[in-house]
C-alpha positions in Angstrom: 18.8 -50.0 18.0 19.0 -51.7 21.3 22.3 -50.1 22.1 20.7 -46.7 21.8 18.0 -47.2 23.9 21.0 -48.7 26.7 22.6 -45.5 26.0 19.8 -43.3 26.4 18.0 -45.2 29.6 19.8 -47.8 30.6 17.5 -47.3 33.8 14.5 -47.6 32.6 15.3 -51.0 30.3 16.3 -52.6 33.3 13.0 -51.5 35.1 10.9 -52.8 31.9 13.2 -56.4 31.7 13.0 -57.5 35.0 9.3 -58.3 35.3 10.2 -60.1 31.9 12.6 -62.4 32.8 10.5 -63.2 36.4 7.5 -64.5 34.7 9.8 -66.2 31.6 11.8 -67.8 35.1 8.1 -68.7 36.3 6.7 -70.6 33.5 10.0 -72.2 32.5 10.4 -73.3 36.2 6.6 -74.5 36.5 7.0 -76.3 33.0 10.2 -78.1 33.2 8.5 -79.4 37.5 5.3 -80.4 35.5 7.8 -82.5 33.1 9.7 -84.0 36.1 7.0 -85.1 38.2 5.1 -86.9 35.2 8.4 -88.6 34.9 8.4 -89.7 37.9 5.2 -91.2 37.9 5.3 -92.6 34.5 8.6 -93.6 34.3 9.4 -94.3 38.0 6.4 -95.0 39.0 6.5 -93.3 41.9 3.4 -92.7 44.4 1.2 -89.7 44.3 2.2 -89.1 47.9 5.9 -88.7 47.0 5.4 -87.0 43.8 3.8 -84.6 45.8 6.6 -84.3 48.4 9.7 -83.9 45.7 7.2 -81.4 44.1 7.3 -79.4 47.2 10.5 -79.3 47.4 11.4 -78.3 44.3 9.1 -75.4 44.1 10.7 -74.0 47.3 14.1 -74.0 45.4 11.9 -72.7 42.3 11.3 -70.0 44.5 13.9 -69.3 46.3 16.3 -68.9 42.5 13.4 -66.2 41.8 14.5 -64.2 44.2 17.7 -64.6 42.7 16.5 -63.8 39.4 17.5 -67.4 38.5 15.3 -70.4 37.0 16.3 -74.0 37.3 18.4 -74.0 34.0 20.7 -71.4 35.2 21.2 -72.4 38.7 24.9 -72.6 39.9 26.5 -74.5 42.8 26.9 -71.4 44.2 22.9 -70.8 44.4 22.8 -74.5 45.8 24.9 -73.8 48.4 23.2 -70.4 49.2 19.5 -72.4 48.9 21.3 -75.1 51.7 22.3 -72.0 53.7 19.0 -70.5 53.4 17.7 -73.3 55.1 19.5 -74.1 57.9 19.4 -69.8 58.8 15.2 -70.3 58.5 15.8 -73.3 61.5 15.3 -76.3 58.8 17.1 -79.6 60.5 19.4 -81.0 58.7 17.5 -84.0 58.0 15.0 -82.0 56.0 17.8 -80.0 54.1 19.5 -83.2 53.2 15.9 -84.4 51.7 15.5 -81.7 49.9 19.0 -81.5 48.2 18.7 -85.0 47.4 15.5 -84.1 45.4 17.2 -81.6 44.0 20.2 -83.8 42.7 17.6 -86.1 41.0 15.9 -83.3 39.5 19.6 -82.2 37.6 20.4 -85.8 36.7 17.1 -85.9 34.9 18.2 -82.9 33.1 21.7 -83.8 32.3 20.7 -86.8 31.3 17.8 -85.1 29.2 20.4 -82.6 27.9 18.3 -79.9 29.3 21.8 -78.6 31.2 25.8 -79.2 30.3 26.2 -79.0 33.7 25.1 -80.5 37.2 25.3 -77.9 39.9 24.9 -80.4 42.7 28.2 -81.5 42.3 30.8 -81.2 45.3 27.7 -80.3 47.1 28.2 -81.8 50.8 24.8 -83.3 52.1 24.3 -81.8 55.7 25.4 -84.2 57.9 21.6 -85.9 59.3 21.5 -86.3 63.3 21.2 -89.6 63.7 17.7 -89.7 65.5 16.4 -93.3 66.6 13.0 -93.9 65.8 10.1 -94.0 68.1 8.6 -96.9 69.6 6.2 -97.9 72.3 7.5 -100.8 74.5 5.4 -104.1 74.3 3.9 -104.0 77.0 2.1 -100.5 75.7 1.2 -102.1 72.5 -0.4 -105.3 74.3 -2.1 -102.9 76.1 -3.5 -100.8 73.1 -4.5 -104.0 71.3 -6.2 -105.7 74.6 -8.4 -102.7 75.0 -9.5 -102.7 71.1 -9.9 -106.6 71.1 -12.2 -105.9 74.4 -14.0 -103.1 72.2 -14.7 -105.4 69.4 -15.6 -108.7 70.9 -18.7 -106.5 72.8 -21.6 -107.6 71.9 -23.0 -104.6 71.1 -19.9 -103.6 68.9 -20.4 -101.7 65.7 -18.2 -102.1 62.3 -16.3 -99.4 62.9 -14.9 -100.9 66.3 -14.6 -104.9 64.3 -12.3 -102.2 61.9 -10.2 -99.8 64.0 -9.2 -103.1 65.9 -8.5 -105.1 62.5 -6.5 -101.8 61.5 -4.6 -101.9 64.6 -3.5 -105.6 64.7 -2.3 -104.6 60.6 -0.2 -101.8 61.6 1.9 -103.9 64.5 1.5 -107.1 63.3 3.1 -106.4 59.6 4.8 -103.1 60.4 2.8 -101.7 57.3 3.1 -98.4 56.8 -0.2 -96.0 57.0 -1.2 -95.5 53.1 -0.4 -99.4 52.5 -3.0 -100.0 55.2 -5.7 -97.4 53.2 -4.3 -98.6 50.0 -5.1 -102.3 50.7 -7.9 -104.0 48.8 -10.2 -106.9 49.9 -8.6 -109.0 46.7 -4.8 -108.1 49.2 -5.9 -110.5 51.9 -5.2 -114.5 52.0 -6.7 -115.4 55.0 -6.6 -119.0 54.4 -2.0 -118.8 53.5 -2.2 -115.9 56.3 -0.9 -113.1 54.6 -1.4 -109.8 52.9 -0.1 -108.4 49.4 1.1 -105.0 50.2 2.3 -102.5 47.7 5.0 -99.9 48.8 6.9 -97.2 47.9 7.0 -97.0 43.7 4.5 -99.2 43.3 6.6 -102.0 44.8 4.8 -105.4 46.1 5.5 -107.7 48.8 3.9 -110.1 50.5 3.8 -109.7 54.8 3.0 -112.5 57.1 0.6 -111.5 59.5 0.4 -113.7 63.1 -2.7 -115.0 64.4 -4.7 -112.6 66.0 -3.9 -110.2 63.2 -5.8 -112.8 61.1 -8.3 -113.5 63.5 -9.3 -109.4 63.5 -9.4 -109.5 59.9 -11.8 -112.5 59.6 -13.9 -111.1 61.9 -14.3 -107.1 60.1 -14.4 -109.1 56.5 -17.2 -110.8 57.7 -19.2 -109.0 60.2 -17.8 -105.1 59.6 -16.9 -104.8 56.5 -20.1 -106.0 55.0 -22.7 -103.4 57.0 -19.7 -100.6 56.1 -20.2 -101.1 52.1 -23.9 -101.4 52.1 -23.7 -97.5 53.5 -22.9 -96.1 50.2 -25.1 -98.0 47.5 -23.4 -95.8 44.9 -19.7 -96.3 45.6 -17.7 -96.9 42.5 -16.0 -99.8 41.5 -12.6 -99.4 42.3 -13.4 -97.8 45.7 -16.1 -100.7 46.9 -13.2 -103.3 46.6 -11.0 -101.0 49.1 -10.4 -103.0 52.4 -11.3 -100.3 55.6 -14.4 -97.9 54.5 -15.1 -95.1 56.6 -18.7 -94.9 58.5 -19.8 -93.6 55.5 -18.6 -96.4 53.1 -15.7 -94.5 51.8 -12.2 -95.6 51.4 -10.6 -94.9 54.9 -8.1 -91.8 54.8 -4.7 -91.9 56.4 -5.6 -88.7 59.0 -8.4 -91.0 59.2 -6.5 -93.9 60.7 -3.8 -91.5 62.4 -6.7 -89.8 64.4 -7.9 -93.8 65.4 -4.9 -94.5 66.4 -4.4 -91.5 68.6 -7.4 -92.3 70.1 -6.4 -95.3 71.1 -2.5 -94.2 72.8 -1.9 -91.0 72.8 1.6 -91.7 72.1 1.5 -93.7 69.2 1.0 -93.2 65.5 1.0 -95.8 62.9 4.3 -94.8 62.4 5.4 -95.6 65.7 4.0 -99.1 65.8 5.3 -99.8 62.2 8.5 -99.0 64.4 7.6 -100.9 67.7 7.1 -104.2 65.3 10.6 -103.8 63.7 12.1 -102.8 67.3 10.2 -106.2 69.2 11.7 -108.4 65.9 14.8 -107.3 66.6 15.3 -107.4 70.1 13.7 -111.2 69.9 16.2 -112.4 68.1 15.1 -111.2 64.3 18.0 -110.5 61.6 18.0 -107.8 60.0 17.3 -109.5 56.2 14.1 -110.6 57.2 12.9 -107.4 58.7 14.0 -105.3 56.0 12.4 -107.8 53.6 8.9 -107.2 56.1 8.9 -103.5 56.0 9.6 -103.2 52.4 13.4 -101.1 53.0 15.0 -101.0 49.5 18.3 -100.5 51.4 19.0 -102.4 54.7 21.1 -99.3 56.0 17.8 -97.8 56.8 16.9 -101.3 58.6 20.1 -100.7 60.5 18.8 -97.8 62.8 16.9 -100.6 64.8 20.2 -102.3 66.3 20.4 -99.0 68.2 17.0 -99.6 69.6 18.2 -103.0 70.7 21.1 -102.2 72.4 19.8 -103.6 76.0 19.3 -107.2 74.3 22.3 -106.7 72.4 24.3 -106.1 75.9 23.0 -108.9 77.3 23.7 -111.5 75.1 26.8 -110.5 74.8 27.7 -110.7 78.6 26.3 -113.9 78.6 27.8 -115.3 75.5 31.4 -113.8 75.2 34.6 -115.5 77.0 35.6 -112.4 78.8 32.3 -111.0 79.3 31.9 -110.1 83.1 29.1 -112.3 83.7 30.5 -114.6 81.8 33.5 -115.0 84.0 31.4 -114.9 87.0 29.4 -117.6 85.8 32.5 -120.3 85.1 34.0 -119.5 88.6 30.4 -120.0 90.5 30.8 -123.6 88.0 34.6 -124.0 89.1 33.9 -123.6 92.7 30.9 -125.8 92.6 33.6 -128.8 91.0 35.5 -128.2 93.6 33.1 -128.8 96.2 32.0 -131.8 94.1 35.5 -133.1 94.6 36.4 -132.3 97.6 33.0 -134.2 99.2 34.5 -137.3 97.1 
């Protein structure tokens, strides 16, 4: 029966199918994402934040395989390689592209492994190659500045909570190198004033405890006591888990990360938490710091992606080495200034 109808309007079957298999492609795409992602925060226990970030990304492939009347299950190298294509013709840096095809190569070994597919279509799929671009960073002197001007804020005499905060926040964010949703994730059970340190937890849930310097400590003592307090009393109704958040807004709400960006903008219009999570690896390192201990500090699960501040250091780096190696210009200069000064040493004997 179905012949006959090809046979007699093969035109107009293909009109009525096509709608057909788009929204079959939609739900089947939208189910087997929704799967994924609860995966990924049940199983990998990943953050909202990045769930929400892979899910992106995958529904921009999702999409981009309807217009190639594909779905996920059907998806060839040859539509990965278009997708990649697609990308960098649409301006997309190869940064982002390589992001999003290494989402996309998680998402297919979930479904190998699943036995959703028999086949990965990722393979032989060349990541673009990233641009190595060096992190931002403010130079200390910059960040001393920022922080003196918020320490002069808060230690006015009329200051308010949200000043005894925004300069606690501050002294966080360079002193540990956290980055922004630790900081609003924090709780005040997180902070061990008296061992002076903080429990942070990372990416996936991950915790680690950061060291935190003195006047880091100091702010935090002084919002805890002083800010904090008048911040909670604003919202008499604030549920449990929320009231034992660390920074509340001027409302008594848990602080929001464009919350704490826009502070910190205020502050240096150059910086972002970002860049001072940056500026503290960048200072470590050029003072000496190995790269171990900063990784362990920032919470990297690989220390190639601790690496990137070596470049940063460069200037120190060159230094110590024309100081320290045998045929290091200054070095030379340096052991004939202390040959000719023996030699005057001998000849005035």
């Amino acid at each position: 029966m179905l012949s006959v109808v090809l046979e007699a309007n093969p035109l107009t079957l293909s009109i009525h199918r096509q709608p057909i298999i788009g929204r079959v492609g939609i739900v089947g795409n939208l189910g087997l994402l929704q799967e994924y992602l609860n995966y990924l925060r049940v199983e990998k226990g990943l953050r909202p934040l990045t769930c929400e970030a892979y899910a992106g990304d995958l529904k921009t492939f999702a999409e981009f395989l309807e217009g190639r009347h594909g779905v996920f299950v059907t998806a060839t190298q040859q539509d990965v390689a278009a997708f990649l294509e697609n990308l960098r013709a649409h301006g997309i840096d190869s940064r982002s592209a390589a992001r999003k095809l290494s989402c996309i190569r998680g998402f297919y070994k979930w479904l190998l492994l699943d036995r959703r597919i028999h086949h990965d279509p990722t393979v032989n799929i060349e990541s673009p190659k990233a641009w190595k671009v060096l992190p931002k960073s403010l130079a200390e002197a910059e960040v001393n500045n920022m922080l003196q001007v918020a320490q002069q804020s808060a230690n006015h005499p009329q200051a308010r909570a949200g000043e005894l905060r925004d300069r606690a926040i501050l002294e966080l964010l360079y002193a540990g190198g956290l980055r922004v949703s630790e900081v609003t994730g924090l709780s005040t059970s997180d902070v061990m004033l008296d061992s002076g340190r903080v429990l942070v937890r990372g990416k996936g849930d991950k915790e680690r405890i950061v060291p935190l310097g003195v006047k880091a400590l100091e702010a935090l003592a002084v919002y805890l006591r002083e800010g904090r307090p008048h911040l909670a009393r604003l919202r008499a109704k604030a549920h449990s888990a929320d009231g034992a958040k660390l920074f509340l807004s001027l409302r008594g709400m848990p602080l929001t990360r464009q919350s704490v960006w826009m502070m910190v903008k205020a502050h240096d219009s150059s910086a972002s938490p970002h860049i001072l999570r940056h500026s503290c690896a960048t200072h470590m390192v050029e003072h000496g710091a190995d790269l171990r201990s900063v990784q362990v500090l920032l919470g990297h699960a690989d220390i190639s992606t601790t690496q990137v501040y070596t470049h940063l250091a460069l200037g120190r780096l060159k230094a110590v080495h024309r100081k320290h190696h045998p045929r290091s210009i200054r070095r030379d200069v340096d052991d004939a200034d202390a040959l000719a000064g023996a030699s005057l040493k001998a000849g005035a004997k």
